[in-house]
C-alpha positions as CSV (number, residue, x, y, z in Angstrom):
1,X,104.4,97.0,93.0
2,X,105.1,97.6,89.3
3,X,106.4,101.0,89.8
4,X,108.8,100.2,92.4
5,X,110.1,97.3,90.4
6,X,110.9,99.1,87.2
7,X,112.6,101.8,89.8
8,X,114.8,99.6,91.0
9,X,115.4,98.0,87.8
10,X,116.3,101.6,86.6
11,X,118.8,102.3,89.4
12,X,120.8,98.8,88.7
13,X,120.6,98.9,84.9
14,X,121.3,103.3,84.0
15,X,122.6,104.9,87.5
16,X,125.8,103.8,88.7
17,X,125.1,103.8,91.8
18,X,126.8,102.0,94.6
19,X,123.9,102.7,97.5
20,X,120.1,102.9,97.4
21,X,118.2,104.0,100.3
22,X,114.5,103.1,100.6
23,X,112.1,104.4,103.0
24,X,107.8,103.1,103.4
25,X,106.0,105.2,105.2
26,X,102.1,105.6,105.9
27,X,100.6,108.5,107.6
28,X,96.9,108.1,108.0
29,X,95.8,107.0,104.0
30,X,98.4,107.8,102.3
31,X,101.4,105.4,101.5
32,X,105.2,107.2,100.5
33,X,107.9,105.1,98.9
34,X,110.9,107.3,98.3
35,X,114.0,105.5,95.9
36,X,117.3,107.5,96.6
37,X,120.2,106.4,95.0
38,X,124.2,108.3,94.8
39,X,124.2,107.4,91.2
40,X,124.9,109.7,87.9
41,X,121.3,110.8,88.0
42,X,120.2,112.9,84.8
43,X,119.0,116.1,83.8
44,X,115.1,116.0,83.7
45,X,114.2,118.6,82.1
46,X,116.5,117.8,79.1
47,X,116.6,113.9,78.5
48,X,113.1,112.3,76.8
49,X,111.7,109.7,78.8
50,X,112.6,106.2,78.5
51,X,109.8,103.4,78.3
52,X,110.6,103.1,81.7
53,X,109.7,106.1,83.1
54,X,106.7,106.3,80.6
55,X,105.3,103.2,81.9
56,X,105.8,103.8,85.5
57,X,103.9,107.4,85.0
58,X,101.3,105.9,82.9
59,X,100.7,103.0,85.8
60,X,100.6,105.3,88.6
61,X,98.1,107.4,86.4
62,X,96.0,104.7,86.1
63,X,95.6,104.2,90.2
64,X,95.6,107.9,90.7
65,X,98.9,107.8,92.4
66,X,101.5,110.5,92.2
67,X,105.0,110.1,90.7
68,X,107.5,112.5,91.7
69,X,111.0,111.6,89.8
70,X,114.3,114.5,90.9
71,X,117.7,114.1,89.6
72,X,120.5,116.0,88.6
73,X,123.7,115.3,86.6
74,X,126.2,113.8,89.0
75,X,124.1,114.0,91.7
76,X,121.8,111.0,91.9
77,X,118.0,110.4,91.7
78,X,115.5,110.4,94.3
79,X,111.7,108.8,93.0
80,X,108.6,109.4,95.4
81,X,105.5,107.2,95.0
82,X,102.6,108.3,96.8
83,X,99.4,106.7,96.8
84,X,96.2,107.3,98.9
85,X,94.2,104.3,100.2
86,X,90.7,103.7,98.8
């Protein structure tokens, strides 16, 4: 819940954006949440981590979830949360 919180707290407060799409899905044990949104987005691989994204990667670390986070300059961000059920 914590991860998709500080998401969607990421999208309204750094992106810009003016739409988010979110889908839920669960196949079998394993739960998806994917965060799209049409905002600025930002380069991964050159921009440090904010507290942010440091805490939602720490918290999905600590439920042995997976955290996928894709973005590109002017072309939005999409966010995957994946987690398996115990």
């Amino acid at each position: 819940y914590r991860v998709f919180q500080e998401a969607l707290h990421n999208i309204e407060k750094h992106a810009n954006a003016y739409n988010v799409i979110i889908t839920v899905t669960k196949r079998e044990k394993r739960l998806t949440i994917v965060l799209e949104d049409d905002g600025k987005g930002f380069d991964v691989t050159q921009k440090s981590p904010g507290i942010g994204i440091l805490n939602m990667k720490e918290r999905m670390l600590l439920i042995k979830g997976n955290l996928i986070i894709d973005s590109a300059l002017g072309n939005g961000t999409t966010i995957i949360i994946e987690l398996d059920e115990k």
